[in-house]
Backbone as a printed PyTorch tensor [residue, N CA C, xyz], in Angstrom:
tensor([[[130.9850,  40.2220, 177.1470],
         [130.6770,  39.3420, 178.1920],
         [130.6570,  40.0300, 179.5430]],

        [[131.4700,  40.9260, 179.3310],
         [131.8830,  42.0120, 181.1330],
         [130.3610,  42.7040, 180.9210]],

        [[129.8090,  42.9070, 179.8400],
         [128.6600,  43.8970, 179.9280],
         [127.3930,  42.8740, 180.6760]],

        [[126.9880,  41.2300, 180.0920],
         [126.4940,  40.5630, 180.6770],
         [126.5640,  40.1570, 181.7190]],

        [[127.4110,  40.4210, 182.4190],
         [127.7110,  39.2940, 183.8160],
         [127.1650,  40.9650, 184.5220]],

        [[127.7150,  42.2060, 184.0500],
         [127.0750,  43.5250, 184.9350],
         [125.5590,  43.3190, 184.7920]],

        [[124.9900,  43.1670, 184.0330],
         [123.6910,  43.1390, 183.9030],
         [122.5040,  41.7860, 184.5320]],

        [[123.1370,  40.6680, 184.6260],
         [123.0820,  39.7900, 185.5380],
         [123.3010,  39.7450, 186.7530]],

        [[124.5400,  40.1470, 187.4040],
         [124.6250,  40.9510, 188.5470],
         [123.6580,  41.9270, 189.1450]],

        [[123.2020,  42.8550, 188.2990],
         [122.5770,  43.4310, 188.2750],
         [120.9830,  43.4980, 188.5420]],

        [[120.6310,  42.5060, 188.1130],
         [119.0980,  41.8000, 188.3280],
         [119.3170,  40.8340, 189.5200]],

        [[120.6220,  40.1090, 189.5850],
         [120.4190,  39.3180, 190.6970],
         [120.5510,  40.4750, 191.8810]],

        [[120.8970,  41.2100, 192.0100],
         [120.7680,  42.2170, 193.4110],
         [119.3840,  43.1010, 193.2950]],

        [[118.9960,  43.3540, 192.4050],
         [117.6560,  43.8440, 192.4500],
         [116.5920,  42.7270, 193.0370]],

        [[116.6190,  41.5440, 192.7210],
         [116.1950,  40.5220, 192.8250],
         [115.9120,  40.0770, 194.4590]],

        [[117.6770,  40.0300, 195.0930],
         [117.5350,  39.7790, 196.4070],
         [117.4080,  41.3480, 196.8490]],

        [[117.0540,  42.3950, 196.7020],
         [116.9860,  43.8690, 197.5410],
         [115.2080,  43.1640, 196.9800]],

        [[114.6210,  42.9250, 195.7690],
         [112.9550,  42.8610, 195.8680],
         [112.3670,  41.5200, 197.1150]],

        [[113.2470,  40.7640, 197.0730],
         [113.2080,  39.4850, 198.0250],
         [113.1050,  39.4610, 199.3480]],

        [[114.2390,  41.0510, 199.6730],
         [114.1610,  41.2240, 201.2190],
         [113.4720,  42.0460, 201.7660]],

        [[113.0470,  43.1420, 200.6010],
         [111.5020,  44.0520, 201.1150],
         [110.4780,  43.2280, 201.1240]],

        [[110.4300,  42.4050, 200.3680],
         [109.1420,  41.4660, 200.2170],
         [109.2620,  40.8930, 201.9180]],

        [[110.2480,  40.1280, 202.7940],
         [109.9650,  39.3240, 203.1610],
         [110.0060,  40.5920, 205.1570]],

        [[110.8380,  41.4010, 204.8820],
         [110.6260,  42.6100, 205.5010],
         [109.0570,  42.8820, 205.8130]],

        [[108.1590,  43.4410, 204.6370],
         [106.8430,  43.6620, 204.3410],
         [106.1500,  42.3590, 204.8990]],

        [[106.5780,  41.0300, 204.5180],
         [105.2270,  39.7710, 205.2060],
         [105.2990,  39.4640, 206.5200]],

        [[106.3630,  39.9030, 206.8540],
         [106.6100,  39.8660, 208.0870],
         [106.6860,  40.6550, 209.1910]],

        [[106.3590,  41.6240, 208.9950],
         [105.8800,  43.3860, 209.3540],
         [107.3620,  43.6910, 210.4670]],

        [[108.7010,  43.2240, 209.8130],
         [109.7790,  43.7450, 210.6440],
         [109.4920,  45.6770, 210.4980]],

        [[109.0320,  45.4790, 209.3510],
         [109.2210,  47.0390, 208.9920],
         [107.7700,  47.6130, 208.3960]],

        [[107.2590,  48.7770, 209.1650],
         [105.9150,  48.9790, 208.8470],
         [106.0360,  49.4190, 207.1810]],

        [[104.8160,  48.9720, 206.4380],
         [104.4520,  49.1230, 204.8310],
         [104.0800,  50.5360, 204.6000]],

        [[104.6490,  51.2000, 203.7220],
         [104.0050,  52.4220, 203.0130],
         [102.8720,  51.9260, 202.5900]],

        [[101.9020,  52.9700, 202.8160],
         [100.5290,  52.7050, 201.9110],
         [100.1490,  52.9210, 200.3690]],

        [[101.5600,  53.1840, 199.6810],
         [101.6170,  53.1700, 198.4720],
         [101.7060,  52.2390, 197.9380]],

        [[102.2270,  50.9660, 198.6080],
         [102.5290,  49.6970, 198.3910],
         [101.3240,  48.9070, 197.9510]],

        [[ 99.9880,  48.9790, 198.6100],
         [ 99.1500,  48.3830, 198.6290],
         [ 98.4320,  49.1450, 197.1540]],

        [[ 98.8640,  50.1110, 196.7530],
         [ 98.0420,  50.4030, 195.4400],
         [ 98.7150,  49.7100, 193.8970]],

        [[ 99.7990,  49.2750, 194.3880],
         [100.4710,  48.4390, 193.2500],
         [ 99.7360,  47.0250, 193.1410]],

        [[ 99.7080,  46.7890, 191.7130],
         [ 98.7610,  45.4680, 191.6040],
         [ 99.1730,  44.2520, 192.1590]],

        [[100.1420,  43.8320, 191.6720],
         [100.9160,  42.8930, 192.3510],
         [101.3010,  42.7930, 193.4980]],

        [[102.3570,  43.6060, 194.0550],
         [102.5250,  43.9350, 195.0860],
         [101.6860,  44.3800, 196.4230]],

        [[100.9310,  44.8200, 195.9880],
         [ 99.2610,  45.1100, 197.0250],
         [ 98.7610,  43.8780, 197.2990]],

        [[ 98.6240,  42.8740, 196.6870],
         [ 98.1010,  41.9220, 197.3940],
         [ 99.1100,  40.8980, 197.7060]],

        [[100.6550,  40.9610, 197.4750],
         [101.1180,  40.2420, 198.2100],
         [101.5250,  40.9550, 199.3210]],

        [[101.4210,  41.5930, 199.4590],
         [101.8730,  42.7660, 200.8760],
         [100.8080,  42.3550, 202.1310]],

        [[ 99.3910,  42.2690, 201.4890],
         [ 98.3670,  41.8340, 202.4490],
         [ 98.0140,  40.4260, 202.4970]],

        [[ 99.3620,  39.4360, 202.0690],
         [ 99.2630,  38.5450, 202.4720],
         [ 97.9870,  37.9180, 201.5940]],

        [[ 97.8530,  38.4940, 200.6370],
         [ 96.8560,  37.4860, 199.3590],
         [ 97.5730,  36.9190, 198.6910]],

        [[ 97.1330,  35.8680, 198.4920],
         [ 97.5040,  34.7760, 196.8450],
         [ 96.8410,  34.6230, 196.0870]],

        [[ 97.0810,  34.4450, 194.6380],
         [ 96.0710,  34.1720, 193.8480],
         [ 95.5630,  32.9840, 193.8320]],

        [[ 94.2710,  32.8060, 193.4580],
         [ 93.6630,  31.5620, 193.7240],
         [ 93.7930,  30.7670, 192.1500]],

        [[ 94.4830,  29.4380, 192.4110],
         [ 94.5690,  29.0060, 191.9590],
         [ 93.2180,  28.3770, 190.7140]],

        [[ 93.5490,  27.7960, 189.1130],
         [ 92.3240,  27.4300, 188.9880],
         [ 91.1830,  26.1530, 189.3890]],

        [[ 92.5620,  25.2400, 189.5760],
         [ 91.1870,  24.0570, 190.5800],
         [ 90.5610,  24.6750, 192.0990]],

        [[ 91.4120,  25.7020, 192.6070],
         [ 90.4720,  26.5730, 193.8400],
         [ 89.4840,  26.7780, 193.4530]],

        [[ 89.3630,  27.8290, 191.9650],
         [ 88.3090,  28.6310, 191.5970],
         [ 87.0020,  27.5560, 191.1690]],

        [[ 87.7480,  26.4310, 190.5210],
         [ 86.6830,  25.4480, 190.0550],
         [ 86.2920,  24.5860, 190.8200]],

        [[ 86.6650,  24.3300, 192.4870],
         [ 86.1600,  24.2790, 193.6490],
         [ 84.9670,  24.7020, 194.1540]],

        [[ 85.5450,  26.1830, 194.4330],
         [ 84.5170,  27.5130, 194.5300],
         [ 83.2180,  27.6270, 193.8230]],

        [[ 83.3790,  27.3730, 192.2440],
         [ 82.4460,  26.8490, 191.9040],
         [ 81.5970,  26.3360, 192.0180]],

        [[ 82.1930,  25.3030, 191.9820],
         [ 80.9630,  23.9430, 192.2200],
         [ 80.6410,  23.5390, 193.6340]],

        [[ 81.3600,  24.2840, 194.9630],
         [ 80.7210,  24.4060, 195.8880],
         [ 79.1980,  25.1510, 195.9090]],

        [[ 79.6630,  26.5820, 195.2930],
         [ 78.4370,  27.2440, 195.1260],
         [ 77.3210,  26.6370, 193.9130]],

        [[ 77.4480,  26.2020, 192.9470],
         [ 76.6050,  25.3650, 192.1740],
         [ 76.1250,  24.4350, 192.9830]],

        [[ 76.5000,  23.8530, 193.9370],
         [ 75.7280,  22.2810, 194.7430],
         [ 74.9420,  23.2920, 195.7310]],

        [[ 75.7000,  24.3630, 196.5000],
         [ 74.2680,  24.7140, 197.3220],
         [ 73.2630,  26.0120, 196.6320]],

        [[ 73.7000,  26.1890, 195.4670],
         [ 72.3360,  26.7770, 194.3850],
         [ 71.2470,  25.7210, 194.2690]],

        [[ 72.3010,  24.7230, 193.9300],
         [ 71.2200,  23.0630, 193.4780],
         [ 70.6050,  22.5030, 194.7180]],

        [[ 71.1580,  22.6240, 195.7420],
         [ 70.2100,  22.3900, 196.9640],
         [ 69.3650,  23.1030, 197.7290]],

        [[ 69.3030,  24.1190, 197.2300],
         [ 68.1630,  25.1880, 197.6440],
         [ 67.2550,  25.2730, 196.8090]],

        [[ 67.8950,  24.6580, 195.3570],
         [ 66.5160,  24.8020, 194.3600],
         [ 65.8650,  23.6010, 194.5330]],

        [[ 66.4550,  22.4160, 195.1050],
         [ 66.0280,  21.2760, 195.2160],
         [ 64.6910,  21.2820, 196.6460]],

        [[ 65.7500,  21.9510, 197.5130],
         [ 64.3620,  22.3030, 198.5140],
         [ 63.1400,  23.1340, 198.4670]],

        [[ 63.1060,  24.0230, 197.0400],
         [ 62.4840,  24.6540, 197.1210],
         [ 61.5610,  24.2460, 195.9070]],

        [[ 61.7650,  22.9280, 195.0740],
         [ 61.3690,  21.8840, 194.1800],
         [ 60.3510,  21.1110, 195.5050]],

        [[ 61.0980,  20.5850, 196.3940],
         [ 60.2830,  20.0580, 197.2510],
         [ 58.8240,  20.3540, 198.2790]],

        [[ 59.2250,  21.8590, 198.6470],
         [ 58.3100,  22.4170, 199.1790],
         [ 56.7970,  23.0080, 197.7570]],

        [[ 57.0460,  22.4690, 196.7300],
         [ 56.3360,  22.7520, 195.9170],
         [ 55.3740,  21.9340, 195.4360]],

        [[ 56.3590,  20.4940, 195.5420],
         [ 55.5900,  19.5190, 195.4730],
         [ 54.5810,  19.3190, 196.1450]],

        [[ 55.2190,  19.2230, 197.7570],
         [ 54.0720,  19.4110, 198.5770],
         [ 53.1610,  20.3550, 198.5310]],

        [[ 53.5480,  20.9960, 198.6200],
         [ 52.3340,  22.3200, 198.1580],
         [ 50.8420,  22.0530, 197.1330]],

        [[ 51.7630,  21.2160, 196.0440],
         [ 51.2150,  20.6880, 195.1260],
         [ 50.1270,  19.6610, 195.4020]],

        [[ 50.7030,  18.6030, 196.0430],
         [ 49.7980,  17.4930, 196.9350],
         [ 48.7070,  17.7980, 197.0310]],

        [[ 48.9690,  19.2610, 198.3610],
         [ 48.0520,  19.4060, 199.2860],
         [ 47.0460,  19.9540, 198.4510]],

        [[ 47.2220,  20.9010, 197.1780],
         [ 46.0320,  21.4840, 196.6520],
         [ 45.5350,  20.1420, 196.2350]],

        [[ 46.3670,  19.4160, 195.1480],
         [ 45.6860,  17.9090, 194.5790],
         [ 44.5600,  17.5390, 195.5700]],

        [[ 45.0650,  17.4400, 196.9840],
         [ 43.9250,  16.3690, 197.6530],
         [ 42.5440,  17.1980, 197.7290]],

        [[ 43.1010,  18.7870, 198.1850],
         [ 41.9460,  19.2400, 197.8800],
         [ 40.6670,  19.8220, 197.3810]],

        [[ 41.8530,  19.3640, 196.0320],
         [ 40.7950,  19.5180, 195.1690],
         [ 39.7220,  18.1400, 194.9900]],

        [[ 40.5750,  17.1170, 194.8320],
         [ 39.4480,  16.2210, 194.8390],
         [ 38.7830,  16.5270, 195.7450]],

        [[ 39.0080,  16.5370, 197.1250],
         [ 38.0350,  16.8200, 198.2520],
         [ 36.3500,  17.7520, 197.9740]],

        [[ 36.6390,  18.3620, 196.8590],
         [ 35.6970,  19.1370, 196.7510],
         [ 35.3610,  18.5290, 195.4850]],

        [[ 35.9250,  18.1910, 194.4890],
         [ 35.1300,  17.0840, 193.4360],
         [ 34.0530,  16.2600, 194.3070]],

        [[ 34.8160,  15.5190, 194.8970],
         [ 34.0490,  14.6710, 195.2670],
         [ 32.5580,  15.3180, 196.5270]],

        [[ 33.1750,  16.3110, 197.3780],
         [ 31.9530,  17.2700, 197.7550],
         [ 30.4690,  17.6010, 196.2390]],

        [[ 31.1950,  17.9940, 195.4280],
         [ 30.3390,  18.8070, 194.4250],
         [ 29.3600,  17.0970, 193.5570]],

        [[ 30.3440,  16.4160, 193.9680],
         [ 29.7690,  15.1990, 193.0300],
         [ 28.1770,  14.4050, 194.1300]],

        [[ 28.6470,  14.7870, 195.2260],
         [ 27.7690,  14.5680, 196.4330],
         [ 26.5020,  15.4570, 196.2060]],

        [[ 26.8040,  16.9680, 195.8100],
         [ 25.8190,  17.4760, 195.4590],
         [ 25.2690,  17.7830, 194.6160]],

        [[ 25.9510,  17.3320, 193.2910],
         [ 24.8490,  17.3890, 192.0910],
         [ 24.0170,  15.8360, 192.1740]],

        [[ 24.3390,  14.9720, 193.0680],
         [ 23.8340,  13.7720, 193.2740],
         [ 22.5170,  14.4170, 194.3440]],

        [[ 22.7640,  15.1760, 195.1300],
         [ 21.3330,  15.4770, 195.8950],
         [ 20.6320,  16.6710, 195.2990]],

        [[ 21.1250,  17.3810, 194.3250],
         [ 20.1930,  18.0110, 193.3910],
         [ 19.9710,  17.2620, 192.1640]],

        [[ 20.0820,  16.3070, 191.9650],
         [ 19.4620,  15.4480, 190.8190],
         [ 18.4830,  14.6540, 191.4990]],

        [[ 18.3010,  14.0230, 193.0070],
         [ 17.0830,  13.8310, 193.2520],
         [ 16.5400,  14.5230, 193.9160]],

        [[ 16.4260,  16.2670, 194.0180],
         [ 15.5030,  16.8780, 194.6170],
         [ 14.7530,  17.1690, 193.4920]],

        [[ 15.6320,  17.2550, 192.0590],
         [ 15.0040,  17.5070, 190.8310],
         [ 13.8840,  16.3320, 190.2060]],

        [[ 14.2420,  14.9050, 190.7160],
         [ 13.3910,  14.2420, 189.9930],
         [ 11.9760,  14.2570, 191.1970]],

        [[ 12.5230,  14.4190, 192.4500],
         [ 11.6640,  14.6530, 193.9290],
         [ 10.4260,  15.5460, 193.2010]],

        [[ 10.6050,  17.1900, 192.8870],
         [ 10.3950,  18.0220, 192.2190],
         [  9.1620,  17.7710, 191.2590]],

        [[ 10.0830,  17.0580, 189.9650],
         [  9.3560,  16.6810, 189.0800],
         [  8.0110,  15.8680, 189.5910]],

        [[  8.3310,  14.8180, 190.2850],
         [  7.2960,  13.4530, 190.6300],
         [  6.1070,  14.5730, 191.2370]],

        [[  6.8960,  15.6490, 192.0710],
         [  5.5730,  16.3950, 192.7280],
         [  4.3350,  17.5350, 191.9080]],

        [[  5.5760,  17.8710, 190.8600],
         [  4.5920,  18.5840, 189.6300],
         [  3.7300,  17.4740, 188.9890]],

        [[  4.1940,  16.4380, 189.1400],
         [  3.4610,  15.5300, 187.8950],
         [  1.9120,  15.3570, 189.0800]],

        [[  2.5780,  15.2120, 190.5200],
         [  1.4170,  14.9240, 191.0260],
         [  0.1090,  15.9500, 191.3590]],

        [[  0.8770,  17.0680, 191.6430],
         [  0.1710,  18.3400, 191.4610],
         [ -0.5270,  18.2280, 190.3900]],

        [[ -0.0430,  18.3850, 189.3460],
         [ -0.6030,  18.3040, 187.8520],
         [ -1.7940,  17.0110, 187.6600]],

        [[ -1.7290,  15.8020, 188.1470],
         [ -2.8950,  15.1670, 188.5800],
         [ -3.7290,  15.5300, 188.9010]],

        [[ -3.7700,  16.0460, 190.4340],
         [ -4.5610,  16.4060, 191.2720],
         [ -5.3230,  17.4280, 190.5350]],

        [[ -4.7500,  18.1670, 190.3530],
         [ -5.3780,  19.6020, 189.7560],
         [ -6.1260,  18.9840, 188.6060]],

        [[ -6.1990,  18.2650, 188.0230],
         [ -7.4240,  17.6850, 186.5050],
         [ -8.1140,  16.9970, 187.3810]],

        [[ -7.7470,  16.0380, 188.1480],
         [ -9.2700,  15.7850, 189.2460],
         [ -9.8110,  16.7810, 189.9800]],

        [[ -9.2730,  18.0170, 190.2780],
         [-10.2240,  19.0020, 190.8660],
         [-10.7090,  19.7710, 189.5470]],

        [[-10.1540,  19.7410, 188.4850],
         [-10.9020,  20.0710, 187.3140],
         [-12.1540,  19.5200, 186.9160]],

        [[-12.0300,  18.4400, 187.3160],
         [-13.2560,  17.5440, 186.6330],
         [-14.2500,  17.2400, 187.9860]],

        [[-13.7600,  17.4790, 188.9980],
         [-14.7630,  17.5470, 190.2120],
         [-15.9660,  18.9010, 190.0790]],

        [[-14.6070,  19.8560, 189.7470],
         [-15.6870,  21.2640, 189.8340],
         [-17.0320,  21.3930, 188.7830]],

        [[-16.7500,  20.4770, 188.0810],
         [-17.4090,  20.2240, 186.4160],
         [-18.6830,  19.9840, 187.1370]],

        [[-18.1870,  18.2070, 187.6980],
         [-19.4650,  17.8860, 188.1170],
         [-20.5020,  18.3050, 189.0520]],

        [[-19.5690,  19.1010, 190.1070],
         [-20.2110,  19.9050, 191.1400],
         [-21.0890,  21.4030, 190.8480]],

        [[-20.2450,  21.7320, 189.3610],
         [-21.0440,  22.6480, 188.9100],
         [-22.5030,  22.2020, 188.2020]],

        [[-22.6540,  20.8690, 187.8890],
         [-23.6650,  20.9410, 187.1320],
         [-24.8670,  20.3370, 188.0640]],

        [[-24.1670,  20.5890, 189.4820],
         [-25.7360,  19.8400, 190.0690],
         [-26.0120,  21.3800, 191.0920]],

        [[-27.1700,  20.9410, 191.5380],
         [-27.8780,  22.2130, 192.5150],
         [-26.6270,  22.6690, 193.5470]],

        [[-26.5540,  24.0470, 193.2930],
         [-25.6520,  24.4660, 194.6270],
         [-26.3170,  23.7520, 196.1780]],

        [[-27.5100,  23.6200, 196.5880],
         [-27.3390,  23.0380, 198.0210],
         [-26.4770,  21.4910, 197.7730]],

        [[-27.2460,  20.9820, 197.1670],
         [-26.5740,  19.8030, 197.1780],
         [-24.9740,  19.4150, 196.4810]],

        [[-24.2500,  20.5540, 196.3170],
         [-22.9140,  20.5170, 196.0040],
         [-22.5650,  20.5650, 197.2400]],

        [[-23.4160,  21.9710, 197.9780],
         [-22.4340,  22.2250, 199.0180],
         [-22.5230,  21.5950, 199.9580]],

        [[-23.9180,  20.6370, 200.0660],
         [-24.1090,  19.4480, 201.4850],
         [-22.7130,  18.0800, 200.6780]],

        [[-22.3470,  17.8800, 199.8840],
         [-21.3790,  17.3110, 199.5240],
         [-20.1500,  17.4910, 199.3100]],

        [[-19.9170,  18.3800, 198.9840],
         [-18.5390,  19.3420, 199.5040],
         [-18.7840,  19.4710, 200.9410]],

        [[-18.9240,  19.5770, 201.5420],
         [-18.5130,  19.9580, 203.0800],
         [-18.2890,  18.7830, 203.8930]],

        [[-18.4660,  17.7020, 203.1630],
         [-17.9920,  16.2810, 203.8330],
         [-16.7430,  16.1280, 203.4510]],

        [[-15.8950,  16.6980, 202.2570],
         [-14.5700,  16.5200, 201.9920],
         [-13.5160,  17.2280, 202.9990]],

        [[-12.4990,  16.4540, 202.2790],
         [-11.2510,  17.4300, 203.7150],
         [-11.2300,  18.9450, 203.2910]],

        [[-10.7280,  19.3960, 203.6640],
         [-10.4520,  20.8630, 203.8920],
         [ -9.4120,  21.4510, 202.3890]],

        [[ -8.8060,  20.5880, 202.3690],
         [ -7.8690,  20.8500, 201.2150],
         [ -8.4670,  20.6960, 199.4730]],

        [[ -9.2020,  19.3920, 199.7630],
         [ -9.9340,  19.0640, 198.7130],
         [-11.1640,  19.9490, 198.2200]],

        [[-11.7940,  20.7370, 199.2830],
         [-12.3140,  21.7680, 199.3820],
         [-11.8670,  22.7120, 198.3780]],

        [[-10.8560,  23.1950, 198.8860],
         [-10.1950,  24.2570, 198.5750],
         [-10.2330,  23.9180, 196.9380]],

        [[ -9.4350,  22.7460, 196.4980],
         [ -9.5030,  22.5500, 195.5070],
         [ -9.7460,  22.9960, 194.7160]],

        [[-11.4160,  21.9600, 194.9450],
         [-12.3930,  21.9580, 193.9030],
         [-12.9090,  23.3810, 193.5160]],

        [[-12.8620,  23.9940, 194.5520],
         [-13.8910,  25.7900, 194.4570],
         [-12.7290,  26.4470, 193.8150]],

        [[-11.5840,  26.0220, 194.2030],
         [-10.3380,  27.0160, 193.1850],
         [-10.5030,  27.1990, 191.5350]],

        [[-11.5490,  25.4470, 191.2000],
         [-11.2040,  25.4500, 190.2430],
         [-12.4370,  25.7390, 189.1440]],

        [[-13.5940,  26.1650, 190.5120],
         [-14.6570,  26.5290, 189.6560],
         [-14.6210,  28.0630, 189.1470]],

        [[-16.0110,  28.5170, 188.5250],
         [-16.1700,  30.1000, 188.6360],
         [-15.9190,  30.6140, 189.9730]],

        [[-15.8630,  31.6040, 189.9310],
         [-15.9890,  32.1780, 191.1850],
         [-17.9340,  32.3220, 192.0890]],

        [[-18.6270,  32.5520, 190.7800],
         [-19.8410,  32.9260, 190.9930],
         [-20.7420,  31.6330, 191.6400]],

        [[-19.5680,  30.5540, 191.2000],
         [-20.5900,  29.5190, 191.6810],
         [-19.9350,  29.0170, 193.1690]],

        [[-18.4560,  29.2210, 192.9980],
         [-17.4540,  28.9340, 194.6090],
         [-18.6930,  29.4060, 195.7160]],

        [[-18.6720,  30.9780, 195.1770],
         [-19.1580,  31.4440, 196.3080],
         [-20.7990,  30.8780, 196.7980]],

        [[-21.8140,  31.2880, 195.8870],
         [-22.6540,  30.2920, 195.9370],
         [-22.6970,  28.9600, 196.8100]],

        [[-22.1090,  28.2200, 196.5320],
         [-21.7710,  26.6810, 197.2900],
         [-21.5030,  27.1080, 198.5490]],

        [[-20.7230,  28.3640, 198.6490],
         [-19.5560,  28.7040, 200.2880],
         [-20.6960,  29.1810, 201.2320]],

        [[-21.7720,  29.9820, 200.5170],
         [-23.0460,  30.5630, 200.7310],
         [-23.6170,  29.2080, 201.5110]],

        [[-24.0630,  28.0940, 200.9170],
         [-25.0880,  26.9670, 201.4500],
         [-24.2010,  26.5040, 202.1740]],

        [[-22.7210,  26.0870, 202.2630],
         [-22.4680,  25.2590, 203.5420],
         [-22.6120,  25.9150, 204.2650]],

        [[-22.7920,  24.7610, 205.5970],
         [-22.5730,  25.2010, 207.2110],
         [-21.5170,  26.3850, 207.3230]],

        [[-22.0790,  27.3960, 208.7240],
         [-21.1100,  28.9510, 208.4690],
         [-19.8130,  28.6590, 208.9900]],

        [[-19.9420,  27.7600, 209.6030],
         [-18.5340,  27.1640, 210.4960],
         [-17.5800,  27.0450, 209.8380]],

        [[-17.7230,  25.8920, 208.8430],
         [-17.4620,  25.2430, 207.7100],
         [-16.6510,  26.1160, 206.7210]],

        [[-17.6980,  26.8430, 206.2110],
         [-17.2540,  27.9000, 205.7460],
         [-16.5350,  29.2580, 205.6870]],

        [[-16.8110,  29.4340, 206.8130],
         [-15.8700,  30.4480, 207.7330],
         [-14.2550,  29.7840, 207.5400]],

        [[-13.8100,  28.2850, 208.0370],
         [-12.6310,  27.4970, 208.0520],
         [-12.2100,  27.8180, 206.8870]],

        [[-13.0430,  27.0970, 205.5380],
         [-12.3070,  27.1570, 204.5010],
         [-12.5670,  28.4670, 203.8390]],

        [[-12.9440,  29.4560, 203.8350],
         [-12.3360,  30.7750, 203.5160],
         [-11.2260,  31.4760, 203.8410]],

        [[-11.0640,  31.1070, 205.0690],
         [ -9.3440,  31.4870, 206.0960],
         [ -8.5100,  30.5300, 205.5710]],

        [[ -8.9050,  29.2330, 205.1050],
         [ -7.2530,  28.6690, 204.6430],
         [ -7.3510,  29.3280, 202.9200]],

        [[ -8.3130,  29.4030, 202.4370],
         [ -8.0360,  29.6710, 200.9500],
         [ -7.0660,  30.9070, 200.7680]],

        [[ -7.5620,  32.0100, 202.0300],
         [ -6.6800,  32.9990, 202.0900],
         [ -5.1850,  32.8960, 202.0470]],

        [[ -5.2360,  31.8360, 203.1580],
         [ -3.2890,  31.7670, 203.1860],
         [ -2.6620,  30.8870, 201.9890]],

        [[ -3.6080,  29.7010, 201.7090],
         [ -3.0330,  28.5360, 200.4380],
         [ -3.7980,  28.5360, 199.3760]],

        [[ -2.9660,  28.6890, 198.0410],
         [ -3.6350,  28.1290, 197.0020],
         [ -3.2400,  26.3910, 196.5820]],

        [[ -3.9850,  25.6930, 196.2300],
         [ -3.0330,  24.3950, 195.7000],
         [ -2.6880,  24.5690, 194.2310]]])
């Protein structure tokens, strides 16, 4: 029992000699060896650290989890919008492109109506030149030269050549002179 009570004794004075460097050290009565601070324990209670408790740490946590989650949230948001803005403009240009396959579908039928009319015209100057070929060049060309200028053109486009010229020969030189200079620049 004398050996226990020495050995109890014993820890209790180690105990208060670790108690009064400790409180020596937090209280800087007495400057710290810098050996102190390389001990694990002792190093950070020397500099006045504590360990952090675990509802601290699970604090800490979920502080930093809420502003992870609110930066991803703002940055969810700025996406959306982002998002919007292409959305609108894309329709913006649907609806542009829908505008213009609507004015190239009637330049196309525009187009068409004008081939079809071309394509008319041109079998009545087919069938003009017919008849103009089968009568006397003066009297084609005293009848041709009363037509417009275009119709002119036409009809001689659509004859031989041997007889165009012929006819171009008997009209008036005036006349003829005119519609040789437009045939140059237009065909119909």
């Amino acid at each position: 029992m004398n050996m226990i009570k020495k050995i109890l004794i014993s820890i209790m004075g180690i105990a208060i000699i670790l108690l009064a460097v400790y409180l020596v050290f937090t209280f800087d009565i007495v400057e710290r060896p810098n050996f102190v601070e390389d001990i694990p324990v002792l190093g950070g209670v020397a500099n006045g650290e504590t360990e952090e408790t675990e509802l601290q740490k699970l604090q800490r946590l979920y502080d930093e989890t809420n502003m992870t989650l609110d930066e991803k949230e703002n940055e969810l948001q700025e996406q959306m919008q982002a998002n919007i803005q292409l959305e609108n403009q894309l329709n913006r240009q649907l609806q542009e492109q829908e505008l213009l396959e609507d004015e190239i579908s009637e330049l196309n039928d525009e187009l068409e109506s004008l081939r079809q009319e071309l394509s008319g015209q041109r079998a009545t100057y087919r069938d003009m030149a017919t008849y103009y070929s089968a009568m006397r060049t003066g009297d084609a060309a005293e009848i041709i030269s009363e037509l417009e200028d275009e119709d002119i053109i036409g009809i001689l486009s659509e004859m031989e050549r041997e007889l165009a010229a012929s006819i171009l020969q008997n009209m008036d030189r005036d006349k003829a002179v005119t519609i040789s200079e437009q045939m140059l620049i237009t065909s119909p």
